[in-house]
C-alpha positions as CSV (number, residue, x, y, z in Angstrom):
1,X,-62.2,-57.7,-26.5
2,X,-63.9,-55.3,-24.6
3,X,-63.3,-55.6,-20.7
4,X,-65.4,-56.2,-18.2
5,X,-66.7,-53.7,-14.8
6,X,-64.8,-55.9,-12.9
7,X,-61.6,-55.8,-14.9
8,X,-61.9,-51.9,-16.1
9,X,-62.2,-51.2,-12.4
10,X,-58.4,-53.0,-11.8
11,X,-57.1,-51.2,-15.1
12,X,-58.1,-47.5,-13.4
13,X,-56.7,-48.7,-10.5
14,X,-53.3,-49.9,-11.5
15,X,-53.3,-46.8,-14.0
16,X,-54.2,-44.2,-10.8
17,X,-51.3,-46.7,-8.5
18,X,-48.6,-45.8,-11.9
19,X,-49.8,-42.1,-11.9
20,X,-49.4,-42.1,-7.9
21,X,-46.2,-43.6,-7.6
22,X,-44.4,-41.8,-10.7
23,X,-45.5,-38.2,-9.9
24,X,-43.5,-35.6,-8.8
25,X,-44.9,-34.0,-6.2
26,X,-45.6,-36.0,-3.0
27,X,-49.0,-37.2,-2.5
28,X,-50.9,-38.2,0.9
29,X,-53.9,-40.0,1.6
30,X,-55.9,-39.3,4.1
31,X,-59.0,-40.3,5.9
32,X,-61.8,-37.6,5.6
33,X,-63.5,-38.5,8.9
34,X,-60.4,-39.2,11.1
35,X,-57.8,-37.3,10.1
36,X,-55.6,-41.1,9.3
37,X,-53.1,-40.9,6.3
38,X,-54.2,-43.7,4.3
39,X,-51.4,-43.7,2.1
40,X,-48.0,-41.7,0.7
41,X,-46.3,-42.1,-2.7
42,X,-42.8,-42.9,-3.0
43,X,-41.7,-38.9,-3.7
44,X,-42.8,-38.1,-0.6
45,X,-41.2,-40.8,1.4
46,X,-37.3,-40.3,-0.7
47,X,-38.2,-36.6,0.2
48,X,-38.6,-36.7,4.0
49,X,-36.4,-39.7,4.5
50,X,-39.1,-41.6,6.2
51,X,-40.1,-45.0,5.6
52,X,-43.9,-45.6,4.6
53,X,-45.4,-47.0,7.5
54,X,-44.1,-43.5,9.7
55,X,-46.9,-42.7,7.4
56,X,-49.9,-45.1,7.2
57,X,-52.3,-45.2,10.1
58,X,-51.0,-41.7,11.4
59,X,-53.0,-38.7,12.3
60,X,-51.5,-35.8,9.7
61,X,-50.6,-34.1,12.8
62,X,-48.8,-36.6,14.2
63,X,-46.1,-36.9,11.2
64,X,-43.4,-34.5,12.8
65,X,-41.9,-33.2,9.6
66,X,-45.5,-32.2,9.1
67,X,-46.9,-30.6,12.3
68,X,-46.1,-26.9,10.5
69,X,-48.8,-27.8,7.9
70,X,-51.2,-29.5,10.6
71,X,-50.8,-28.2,13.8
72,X,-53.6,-29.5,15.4
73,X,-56.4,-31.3,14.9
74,X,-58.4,-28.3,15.1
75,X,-56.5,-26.8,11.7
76,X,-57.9,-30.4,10.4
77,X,-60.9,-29.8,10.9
78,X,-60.8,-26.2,9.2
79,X,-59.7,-28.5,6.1
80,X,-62.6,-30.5,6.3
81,X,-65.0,-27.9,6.3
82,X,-63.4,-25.9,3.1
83,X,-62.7,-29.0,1.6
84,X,-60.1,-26.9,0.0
85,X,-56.7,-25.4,1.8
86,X,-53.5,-23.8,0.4
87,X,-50.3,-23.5,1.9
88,X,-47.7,-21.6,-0.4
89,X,-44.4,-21.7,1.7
90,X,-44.2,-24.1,4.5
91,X,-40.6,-25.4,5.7
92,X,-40.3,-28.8,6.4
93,X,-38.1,-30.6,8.1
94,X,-36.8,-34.4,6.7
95,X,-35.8,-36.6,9.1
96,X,-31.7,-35.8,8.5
97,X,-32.5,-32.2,9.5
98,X,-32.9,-30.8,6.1
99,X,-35.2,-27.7,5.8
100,X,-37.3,-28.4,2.5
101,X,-39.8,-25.4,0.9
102,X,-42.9,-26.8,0.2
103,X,-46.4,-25.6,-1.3
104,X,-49.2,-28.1,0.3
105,X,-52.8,-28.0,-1.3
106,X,-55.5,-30.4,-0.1
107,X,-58.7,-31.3,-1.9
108,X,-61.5,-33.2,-0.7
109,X,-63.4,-35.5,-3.3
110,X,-65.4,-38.6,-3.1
111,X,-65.1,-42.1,-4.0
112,X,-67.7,-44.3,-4.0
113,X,-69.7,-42.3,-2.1
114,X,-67.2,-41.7,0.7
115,X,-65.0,-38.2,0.9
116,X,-61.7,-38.3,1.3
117,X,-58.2,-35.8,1.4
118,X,-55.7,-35.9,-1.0
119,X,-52.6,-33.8,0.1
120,X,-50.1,-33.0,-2.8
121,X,-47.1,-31.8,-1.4
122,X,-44.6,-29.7,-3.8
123,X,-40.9,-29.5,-3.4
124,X,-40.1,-25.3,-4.3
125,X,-36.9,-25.4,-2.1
126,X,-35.0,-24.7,-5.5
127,X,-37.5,-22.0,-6.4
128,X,-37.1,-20.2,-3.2
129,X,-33.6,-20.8,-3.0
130,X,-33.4,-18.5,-6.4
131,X,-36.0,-16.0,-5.0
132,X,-33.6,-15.2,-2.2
133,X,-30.9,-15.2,-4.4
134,X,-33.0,-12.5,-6.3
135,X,-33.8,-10.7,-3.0
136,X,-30.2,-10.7,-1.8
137,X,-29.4,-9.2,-5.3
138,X,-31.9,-6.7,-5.1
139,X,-30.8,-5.6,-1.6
140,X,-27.5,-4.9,-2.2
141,X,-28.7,-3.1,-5.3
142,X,-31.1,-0.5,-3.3
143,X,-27.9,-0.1,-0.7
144,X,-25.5,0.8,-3.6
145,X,-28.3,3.0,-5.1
146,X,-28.7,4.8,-1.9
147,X,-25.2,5.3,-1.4
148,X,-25.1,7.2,-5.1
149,X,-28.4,9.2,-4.1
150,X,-26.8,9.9,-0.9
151,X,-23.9,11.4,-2.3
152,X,-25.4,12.9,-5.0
153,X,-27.4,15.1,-2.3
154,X,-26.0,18.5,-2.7
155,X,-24.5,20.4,0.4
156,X,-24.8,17.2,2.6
157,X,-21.9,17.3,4.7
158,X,-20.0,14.2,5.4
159,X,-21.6,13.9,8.5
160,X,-25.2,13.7,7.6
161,X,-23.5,10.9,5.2
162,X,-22.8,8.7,7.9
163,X,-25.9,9.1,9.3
164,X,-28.2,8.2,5.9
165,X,-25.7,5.2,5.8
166,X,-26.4,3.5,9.5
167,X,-30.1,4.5,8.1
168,X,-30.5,2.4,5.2
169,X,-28.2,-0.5,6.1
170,X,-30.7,-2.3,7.7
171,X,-32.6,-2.7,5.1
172,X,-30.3,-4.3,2.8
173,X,-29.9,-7.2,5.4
174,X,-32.3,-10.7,5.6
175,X,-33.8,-10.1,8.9
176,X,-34.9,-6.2,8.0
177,X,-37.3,-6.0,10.8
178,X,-34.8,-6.7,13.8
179,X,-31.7,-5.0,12.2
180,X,-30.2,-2.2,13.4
181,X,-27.0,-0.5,12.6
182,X,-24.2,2.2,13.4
183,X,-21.4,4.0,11.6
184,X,-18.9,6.0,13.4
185,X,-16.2,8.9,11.8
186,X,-13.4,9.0,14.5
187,X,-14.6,9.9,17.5
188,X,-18.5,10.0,16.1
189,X,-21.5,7.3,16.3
190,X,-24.2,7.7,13.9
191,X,-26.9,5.1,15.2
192,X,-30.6,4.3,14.0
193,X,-33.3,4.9,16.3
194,X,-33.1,1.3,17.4
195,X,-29.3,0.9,17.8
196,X,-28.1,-1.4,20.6
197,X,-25.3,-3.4,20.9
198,X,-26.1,-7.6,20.9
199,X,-24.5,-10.6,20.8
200,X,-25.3,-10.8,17.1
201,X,-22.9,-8.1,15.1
202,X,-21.2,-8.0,12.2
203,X,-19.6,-4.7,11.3
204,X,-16.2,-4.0,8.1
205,X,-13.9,-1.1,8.9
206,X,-13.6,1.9,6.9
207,X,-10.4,2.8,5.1
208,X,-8.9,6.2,3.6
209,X,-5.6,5.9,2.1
210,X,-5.0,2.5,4.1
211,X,-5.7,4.0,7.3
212,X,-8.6,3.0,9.6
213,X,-10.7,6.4,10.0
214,X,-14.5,4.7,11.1
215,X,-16.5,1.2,11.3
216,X,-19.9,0.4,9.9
217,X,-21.6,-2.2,12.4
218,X,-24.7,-4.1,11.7
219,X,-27.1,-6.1,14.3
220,X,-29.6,-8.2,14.8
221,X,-31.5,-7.3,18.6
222,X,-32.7,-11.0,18.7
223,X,-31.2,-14.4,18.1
224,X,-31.7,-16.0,14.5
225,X,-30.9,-19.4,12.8
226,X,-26.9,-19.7,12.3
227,X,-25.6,-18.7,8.8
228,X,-22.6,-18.7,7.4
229,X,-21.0,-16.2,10.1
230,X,-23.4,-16.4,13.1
231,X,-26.9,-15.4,11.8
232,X,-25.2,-13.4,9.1
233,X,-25.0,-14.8,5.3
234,X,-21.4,-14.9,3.1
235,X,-23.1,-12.2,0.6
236,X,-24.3,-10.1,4.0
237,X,-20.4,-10.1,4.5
238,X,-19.5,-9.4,1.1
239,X,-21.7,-6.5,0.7
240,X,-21.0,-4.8,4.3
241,X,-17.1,-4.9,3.0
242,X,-18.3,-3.4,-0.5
243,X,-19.9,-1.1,1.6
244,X,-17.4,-0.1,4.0
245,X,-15.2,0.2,0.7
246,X,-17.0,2.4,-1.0
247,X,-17.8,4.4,2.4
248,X,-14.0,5.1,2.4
249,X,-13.9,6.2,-0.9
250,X,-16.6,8.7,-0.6
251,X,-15.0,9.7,2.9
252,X,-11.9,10.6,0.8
253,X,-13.7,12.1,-2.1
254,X,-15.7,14.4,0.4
255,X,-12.9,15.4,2.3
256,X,-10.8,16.4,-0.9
257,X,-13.5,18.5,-1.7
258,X,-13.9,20.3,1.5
259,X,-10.2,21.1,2.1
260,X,-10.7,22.0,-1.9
261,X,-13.6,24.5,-1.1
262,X,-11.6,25.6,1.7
263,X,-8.5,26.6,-0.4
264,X,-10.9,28.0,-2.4
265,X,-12.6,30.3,0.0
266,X,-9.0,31.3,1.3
267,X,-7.7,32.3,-2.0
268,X,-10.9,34.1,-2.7
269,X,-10.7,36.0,0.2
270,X,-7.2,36.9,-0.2
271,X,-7.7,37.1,-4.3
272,X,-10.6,39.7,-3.3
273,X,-9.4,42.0,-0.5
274,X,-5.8,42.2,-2.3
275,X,-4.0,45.6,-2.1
276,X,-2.5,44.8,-5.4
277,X,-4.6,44.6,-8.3
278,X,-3.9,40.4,-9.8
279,X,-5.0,39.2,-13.5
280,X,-4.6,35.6,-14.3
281,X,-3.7,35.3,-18.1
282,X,-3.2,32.1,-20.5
283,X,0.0,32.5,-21.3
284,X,-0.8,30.7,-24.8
285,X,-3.6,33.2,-26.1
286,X,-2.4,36.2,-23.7
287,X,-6.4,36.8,-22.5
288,X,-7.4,37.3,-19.3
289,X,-9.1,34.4,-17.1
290,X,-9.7,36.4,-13.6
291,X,-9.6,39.9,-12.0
292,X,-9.5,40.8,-8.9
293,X,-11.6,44.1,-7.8
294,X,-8.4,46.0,-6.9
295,X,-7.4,46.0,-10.6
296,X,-10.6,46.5,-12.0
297,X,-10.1,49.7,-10.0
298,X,-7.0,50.4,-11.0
299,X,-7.9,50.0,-14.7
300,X,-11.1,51.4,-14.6
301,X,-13.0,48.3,-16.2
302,X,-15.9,45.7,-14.5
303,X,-14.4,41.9,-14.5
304,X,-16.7,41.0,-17.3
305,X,-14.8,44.0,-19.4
306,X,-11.8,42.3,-18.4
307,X,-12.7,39.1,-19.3
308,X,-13.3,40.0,-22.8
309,X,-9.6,41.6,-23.1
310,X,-5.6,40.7,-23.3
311,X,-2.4,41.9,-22.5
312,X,-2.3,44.1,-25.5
313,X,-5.2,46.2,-24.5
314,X,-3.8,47.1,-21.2
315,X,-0.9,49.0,-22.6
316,X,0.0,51.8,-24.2
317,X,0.5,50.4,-28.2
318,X,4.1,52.1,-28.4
319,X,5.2,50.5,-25.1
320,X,3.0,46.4,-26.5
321,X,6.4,44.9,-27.6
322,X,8.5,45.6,-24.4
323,X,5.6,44.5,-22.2
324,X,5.4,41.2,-24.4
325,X,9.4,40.6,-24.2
326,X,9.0,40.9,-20.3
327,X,5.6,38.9,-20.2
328,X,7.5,35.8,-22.4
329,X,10.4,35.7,-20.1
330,X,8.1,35.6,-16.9
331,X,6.3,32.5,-18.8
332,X,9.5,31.2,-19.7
333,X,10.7,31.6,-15.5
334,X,13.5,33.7,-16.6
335,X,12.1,36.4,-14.3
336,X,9.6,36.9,-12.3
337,X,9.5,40.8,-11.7
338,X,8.8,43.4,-14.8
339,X,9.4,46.9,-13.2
340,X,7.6,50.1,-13.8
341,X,5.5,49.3,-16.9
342,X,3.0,51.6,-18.2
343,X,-0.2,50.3,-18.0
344,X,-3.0,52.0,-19.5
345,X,-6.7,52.6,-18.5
346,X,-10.0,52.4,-19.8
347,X,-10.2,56.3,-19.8
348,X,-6.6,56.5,-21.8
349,X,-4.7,57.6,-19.1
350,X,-1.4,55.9,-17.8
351,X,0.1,54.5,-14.7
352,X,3.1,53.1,-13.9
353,X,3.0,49.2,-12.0
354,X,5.4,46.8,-11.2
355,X,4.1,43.3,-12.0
356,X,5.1,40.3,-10.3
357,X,4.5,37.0,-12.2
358,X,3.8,33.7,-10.5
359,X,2.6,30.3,-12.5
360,X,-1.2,28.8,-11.6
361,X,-3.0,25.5,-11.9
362,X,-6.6,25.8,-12.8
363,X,-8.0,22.9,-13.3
364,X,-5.7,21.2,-15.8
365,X,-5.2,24.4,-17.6
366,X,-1.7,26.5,-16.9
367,X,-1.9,30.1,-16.0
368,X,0.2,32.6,-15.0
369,X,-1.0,35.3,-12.2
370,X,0.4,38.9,-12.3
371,X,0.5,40.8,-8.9
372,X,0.1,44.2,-10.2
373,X,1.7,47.1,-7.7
374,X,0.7,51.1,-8.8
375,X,4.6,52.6,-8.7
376,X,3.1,56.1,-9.9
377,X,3.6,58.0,-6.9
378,X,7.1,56.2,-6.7
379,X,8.3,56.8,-9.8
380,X,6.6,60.7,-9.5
381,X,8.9,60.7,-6.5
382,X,12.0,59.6,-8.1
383,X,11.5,62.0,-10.8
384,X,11.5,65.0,-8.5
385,X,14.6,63.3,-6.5
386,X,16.3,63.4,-9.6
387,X,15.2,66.8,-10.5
388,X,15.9,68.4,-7.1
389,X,19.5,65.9,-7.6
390,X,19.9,67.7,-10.9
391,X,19.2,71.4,-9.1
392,X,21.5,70.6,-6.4
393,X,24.0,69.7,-8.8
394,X,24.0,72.5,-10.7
395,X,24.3,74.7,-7.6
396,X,27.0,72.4,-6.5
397,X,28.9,73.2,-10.0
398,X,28.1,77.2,-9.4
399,X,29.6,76.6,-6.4
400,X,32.4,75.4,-7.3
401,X,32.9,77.7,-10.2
402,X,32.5,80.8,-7.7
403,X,35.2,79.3,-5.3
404,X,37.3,79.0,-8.3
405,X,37.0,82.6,-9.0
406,X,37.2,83.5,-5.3
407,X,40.1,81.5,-4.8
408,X,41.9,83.3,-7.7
409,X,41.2,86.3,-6.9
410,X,42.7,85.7,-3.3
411,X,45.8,84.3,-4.9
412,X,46.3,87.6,-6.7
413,X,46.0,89.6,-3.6
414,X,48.1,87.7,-2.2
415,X,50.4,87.9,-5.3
416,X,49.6,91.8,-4.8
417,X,50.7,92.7,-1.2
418,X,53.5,90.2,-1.6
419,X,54.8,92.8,-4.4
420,X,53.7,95.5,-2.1
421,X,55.7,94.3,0.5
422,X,58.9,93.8,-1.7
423,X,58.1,97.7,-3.0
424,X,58.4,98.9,0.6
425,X,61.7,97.0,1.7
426,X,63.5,98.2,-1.2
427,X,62.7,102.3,-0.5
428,X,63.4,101.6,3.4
429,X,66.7,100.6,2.4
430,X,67.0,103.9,0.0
């Protein structure tokens, strides 16, 4: 049976009173003209923790968890001239002190001829609640990515490290625009431009080894809502420790690779301006690794010549085998020193050297260094030592064998006169 105006009227009614009642968003009334919230659906009263008449009969401004949205009746009547206003983040307040994220839209529309405001009022605490999560995420993913480009910056010294870091910290923290930050090294500050020390600070030491060598500090220059550690969040904590951590690590990485480049430059220097000539060898394929310039004097090759040879082609083939005998035992540390071997240059001719073995760590690869020491003129030396030995020697013996004669023929004179003297007693006595 079809129903009547009358009746169809109630059934819209009741239907728009179900739909009112069961949404999920909150849902004001309000009075076009004055401004009077008419009525409010039961989400929005469980949400705010108000009862309905702190609603009904109310100016919108005059609801307190809702003075943010309508400030003053002036913003009203800015509503009622659009007929249409958005709001996409407003915090409210319920009336236990919860904050609530809301997104407000009013719409004017008319019903029986007379205009009125509908408010719908949605509940996006959850959604911003995961957008900060995101944000937080995202921030301490651009500070860990920093940290890698910073380091990755070649020549930066660890210095200029320090300083990047107090630069991009604030960043990475919720209130960006009042942050400011400070890393120290020892006895050295590394500020931003900002930097000044508040009541609101939060900072993580920085550890090498165990051992405390510098602080990062982060700062808010005005006050802010408390957190979980003043104004500060538990992740903010979390990620100024991961920070400070990996801070230490780089401290230690950097300054293992600046007392590694120093050792370097030091053996370098001493490697170059050697007096001795010094090859590092494998000891496994007997080639040559490094030359100093002295040898590459001494053999008459460039270090790229070098480079390309082995112990074999440094010696004269008859003498190979010796060399390798001494060259195993030096690998094997049964000696260190091989004396006077011949050693033989690019031109073919020889020298003599003395070559003093030592073992080397490049890398992970075992070498062994020979100190090589020209004994030419030594052993040229001790060749005419034992040639003028061998002269003196000889004269020595010619010596000797003249005194032998000398002496002998003494003896006989003596033997002689003796006679002599026997001849002339026995005719005295005649």
């Amino acid at each position: 049976m079809p129903l009547n105006n009358g009746e169809a009227l109630k059934a819209s009614e009741l239907r728009y009173r179900r739909v009112f009642e069961a949404a999920r968003d909150g849902i004001l009334i309000v009075d076009f003209e004055t401004g009077l919230i008419l009525d409010a659906n039961k989400f929005l009263i469980d949400l705010l923790g108000l009862s309905k008449t702190d609603f009904l009969q109310k100016h919108l401004w005059e609801i307190g968890a809702l003075k943010d949205i309508a400030a003053s009746q002036k913003n009203f009547q800015k509503l009622q001239n659009k007929n249409h206003v958005r709001f996409e983040d407003l915090p409210l307040v319920a009336k236990d002190g919860k904050k609530i994220n809301v997104e407000f839209v009013s719409n004017v529309y008319e019903v029986a001829g007379e205009k009125t405001i509908q408010c719908n009022i949605r509940d996006i605490t959850e959604r911003k609640q995961l957008e900060r999560q995101a944000q937080k995420r995202i921030k301490e993913l651009q500070a860990f990515f920093s940290f890698a480009e910073i380091t990755e910056q070649p020549h930066i010294t660890l210095d200029q490290v320090y300083q990047k870091v107090a630069d991009i910290l604030p960043k990475s923290w919720q209130y960006t625009d009042i942050a400011c930050a400070r890393t120290t090294l020892g006895d050295k500050e590394f500020r931003t431009k900002n930097f000044r020390e508040s009541t609101w600070m939060q900072f993580a030491p920085v550890k090498v080894q165990g051992a405390v060598v510098g602080k990062i500090e982060v700062g808010y220059l005005d006050e802010r809502p408390e957190a979980d550690e003043g104004p500060f969040m538990k992740e903010e904590r979390m990620l100024i420790n991961a920070l400070a951590e990996r801070l230490g690590r780089i401290t230690e990485r950097m300054r293992l690779r600046q007392e590694f480049q120093r050792a370097e430059q030091e053996f370098k220097a001493v490697f170059d301006h050697a007096a001795d000539g010094i090859l590092i060898v494998d000891p496994e394929t007997k080639k040559f690794r490094l030359s100093n310039p002295t040898i590459c004097r001494m053999l008459g090759y460039t270090s790229e010549e070098i480079e390309n040879l082995g112990i074999m082609d440094i010696h004269p083939k008859k003498d190979v085998p010796y060399v390798l005998e001494q060259f195993a035992k030096q690998v094997r540390g049964e000696s260190t020193l091989a004396q006077d071997l011949p050693v033989q240059r690019k031109d073919g001719g020889v020298f003599y050297a003395d070559v003093n073995a030592t073992p080397i760590a490049i890398g992970d690869q075992q070498y062994l260094m020979g100190f090589f020491h020209d004994t030419t003129e030594r052993k040229k030396a001790e060749e005419e030592i034992k040639k003028s030995k061998e002269a003196l020697q000889a004269k020595v013996e010619a010596l000797e064998r003249l005194n032998q004669l000398t002496l002998g023929r003494e003896l006989k004179m003596m033997e002689l006169k003796n006679k002599i003297k026997e001849l002339e007693a026995k005719l005295n006595k005649q």
